[in-house]
C-alpha positions as a LaTeX table, in Angstrom:
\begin{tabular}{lrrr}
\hline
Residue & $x$ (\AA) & $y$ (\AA) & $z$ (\AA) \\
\hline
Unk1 & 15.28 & $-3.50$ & $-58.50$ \\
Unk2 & 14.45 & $-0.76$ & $-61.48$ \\
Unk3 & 15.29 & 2.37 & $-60.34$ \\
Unk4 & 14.18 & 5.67 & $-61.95$ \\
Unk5 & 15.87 & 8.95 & $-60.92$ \\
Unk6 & 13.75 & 11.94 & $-61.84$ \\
Unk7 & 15.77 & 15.19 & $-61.66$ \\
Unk8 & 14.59 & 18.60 & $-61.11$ \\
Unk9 & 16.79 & 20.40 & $-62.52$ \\
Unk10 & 15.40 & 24.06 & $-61.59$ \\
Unk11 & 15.64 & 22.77 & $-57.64$ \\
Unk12 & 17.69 & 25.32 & $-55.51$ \\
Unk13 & 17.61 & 27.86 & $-58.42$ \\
Unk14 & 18.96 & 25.45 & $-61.26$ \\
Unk15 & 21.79 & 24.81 & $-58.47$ \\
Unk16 & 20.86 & 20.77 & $-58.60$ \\
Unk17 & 21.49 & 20.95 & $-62.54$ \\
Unk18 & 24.85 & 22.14 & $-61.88$ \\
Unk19 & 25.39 & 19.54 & $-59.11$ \\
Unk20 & 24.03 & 15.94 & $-60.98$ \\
Unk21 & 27.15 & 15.72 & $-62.20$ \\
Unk22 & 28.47 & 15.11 & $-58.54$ \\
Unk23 & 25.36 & 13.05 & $-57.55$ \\
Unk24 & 25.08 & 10.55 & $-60.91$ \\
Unk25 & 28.84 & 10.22 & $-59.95$ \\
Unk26 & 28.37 & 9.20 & $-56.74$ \\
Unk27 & 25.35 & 6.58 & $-57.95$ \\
Unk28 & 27.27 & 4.94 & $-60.55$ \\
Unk29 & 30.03 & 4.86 & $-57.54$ \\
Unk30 & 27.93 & 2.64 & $-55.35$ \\
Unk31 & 26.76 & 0.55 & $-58.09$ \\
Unk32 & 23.37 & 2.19 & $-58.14$ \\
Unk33 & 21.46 & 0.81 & $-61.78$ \\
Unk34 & 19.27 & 3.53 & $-62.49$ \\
Unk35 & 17.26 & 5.46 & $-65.51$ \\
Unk36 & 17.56 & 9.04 & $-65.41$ \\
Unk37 & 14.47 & 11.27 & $-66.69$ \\
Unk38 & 15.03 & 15.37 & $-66.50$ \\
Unk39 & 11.81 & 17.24 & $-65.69$ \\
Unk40 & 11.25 & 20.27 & $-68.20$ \\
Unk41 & 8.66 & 22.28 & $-66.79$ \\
Unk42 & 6.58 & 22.93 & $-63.35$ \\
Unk43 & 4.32 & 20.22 & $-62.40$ \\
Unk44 & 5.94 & 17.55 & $-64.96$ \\
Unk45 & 7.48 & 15.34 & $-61.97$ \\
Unk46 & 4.04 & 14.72 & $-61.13$ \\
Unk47 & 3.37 & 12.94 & $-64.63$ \\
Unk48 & 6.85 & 11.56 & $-64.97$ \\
Unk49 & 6.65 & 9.48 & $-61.57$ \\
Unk50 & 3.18 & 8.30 & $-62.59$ \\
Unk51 & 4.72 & 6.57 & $-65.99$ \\
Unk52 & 7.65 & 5.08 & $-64.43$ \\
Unk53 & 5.41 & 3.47 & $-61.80$ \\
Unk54 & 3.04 & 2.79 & $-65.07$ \\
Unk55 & 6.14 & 1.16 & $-66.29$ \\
Unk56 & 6.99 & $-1.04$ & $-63.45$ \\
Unk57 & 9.99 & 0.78 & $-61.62$ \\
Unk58 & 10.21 & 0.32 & $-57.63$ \\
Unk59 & 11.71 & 2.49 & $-56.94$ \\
Unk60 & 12.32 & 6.11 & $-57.68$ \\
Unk61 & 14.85 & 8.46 & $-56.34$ \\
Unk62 & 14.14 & 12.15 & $-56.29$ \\
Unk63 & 16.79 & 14.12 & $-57.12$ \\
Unk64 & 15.89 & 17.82 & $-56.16$ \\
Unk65 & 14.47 & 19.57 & $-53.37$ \\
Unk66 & 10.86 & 19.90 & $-51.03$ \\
Unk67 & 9.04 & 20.66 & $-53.96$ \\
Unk68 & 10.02 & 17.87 & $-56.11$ \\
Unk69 & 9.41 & 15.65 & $-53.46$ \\
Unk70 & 5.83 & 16.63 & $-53.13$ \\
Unk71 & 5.24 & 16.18 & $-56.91$ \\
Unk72 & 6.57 & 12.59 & $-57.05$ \\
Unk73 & 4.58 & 11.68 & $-54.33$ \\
Unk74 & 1.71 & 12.67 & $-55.82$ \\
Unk75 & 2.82 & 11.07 & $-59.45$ \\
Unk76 & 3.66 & 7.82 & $-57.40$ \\
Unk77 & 0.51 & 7.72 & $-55.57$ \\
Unk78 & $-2.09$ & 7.68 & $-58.89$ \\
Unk79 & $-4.47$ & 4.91 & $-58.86$ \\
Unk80 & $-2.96$ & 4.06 & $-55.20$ \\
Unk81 & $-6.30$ & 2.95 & $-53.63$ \\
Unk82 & $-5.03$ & 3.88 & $-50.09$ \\
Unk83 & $-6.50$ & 0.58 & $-48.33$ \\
Unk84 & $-3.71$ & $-1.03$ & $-49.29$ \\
Unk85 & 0.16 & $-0.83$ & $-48.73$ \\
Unk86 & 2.04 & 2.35 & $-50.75$ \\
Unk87 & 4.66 & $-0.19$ & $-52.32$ \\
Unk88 & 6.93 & 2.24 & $-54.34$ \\
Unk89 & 10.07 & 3.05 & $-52.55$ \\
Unk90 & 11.44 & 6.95 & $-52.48$ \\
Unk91 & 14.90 & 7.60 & $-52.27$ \\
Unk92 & 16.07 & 11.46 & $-52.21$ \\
Unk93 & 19.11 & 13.12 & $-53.33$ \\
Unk94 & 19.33 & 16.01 & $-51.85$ \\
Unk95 & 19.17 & 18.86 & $-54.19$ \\
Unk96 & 17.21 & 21.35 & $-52.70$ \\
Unk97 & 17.10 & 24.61 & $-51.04$ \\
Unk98 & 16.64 & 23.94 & $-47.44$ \\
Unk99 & 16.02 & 20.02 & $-47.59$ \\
Unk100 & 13.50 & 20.24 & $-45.07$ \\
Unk101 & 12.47 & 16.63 & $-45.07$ \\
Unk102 & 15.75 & 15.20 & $-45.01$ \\
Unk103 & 16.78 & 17.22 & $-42.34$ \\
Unk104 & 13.59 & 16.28 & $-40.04$ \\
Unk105 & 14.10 & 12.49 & $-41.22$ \\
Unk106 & 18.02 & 12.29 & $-40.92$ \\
Unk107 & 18.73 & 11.97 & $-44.65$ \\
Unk108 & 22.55 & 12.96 & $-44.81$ \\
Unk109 & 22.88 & 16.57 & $-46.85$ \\
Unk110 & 25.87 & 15.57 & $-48.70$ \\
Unk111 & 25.22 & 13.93 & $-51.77$ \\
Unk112 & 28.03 & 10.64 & $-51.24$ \\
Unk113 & 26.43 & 10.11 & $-47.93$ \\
Unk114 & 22.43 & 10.30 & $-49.32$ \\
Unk115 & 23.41 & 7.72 & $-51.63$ \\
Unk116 & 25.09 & 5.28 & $-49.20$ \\
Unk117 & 21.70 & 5.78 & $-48.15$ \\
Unk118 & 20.22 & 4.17 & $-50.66$ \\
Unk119 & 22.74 & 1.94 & $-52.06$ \\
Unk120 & 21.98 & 0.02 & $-49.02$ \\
Unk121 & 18.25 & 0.20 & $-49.16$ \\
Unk122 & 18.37 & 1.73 & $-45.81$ \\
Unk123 & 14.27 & 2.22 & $-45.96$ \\
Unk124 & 11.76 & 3.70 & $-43.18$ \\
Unk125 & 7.64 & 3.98 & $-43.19$ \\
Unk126 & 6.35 & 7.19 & $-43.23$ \\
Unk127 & 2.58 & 8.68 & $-43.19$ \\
Unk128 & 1.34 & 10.77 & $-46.32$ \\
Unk129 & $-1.13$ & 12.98 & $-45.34$ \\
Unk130 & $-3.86$ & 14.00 & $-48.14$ \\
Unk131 & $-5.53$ & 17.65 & $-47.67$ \\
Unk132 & $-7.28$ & 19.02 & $-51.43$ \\
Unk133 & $-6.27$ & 15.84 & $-52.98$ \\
Unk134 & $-2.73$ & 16.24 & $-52.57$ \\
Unk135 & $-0.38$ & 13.91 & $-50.72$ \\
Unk136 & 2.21 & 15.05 & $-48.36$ \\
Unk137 & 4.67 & 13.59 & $-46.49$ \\
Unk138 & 4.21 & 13.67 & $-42.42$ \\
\hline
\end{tabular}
């Protein structure tokens, strides 16, 4: 499985900069392989999930909040023809403010447990809604 972890660094206020250290801990822990690429500027996780599905990673793991979430969907989701299956896998690490999504979907809030999460490719289907060309997740 290649695995691409795209960190937002500003998430939560540059609060999930300060805590990767606690969360790439806790991947290389459960024997997560991964790449790690650090977003520099609004918007970028949008581009930078769109290359690393250009480049043939499965799955990517969001490391960050809401926001971050919604931009790597919509990186992810580029020349998706939506008749077909959406066949990238999204893990989240959650580094957000509130975490809304993992809180409504039962994604653990501590970082160790998130990971179990997907260390075990624990996966579930979810809708993506599209209003103004943007995807969302329902």
């Amino acid at each position: 499985m290649k695995t691409k972890v795209l960190l937002n660094p500003y998430s939560n206020r540059w609060n999930s900069k300060k805590r990767w250290p606690e969360a790439e801990s806790a991947l290389r822990a459960s024997g997560v392989d991964f790449d790690l690429t650090i977003s520099e500027r609004p918007d970028q996780l949008v581009d930078l999930a769109a290359e690393a599905v250009q480049q043939g990673f499965t799955t990517l793991i969001i490391a960050g909040g809401d926001g971050s979430i919604g931009e790597i969907i919509n990186g992810a989701t580029r020349g998706w023809d939506e008749t077909s299956p959406f066949k990238i896998k999204l893990g989240v690490i959650p580094l957000g403010t509130a975490n809304d999504l993992c809180v409504n979907v039962g994604i653990p809030l501590d970082l160790s447990a998130a990971v179990q999460v997907i260390a075990k490719g624990k996966t579930r289907g979810m809708d993506l809604g599209k209003c103004n060309e943007r995807y969302f997740p329902e």
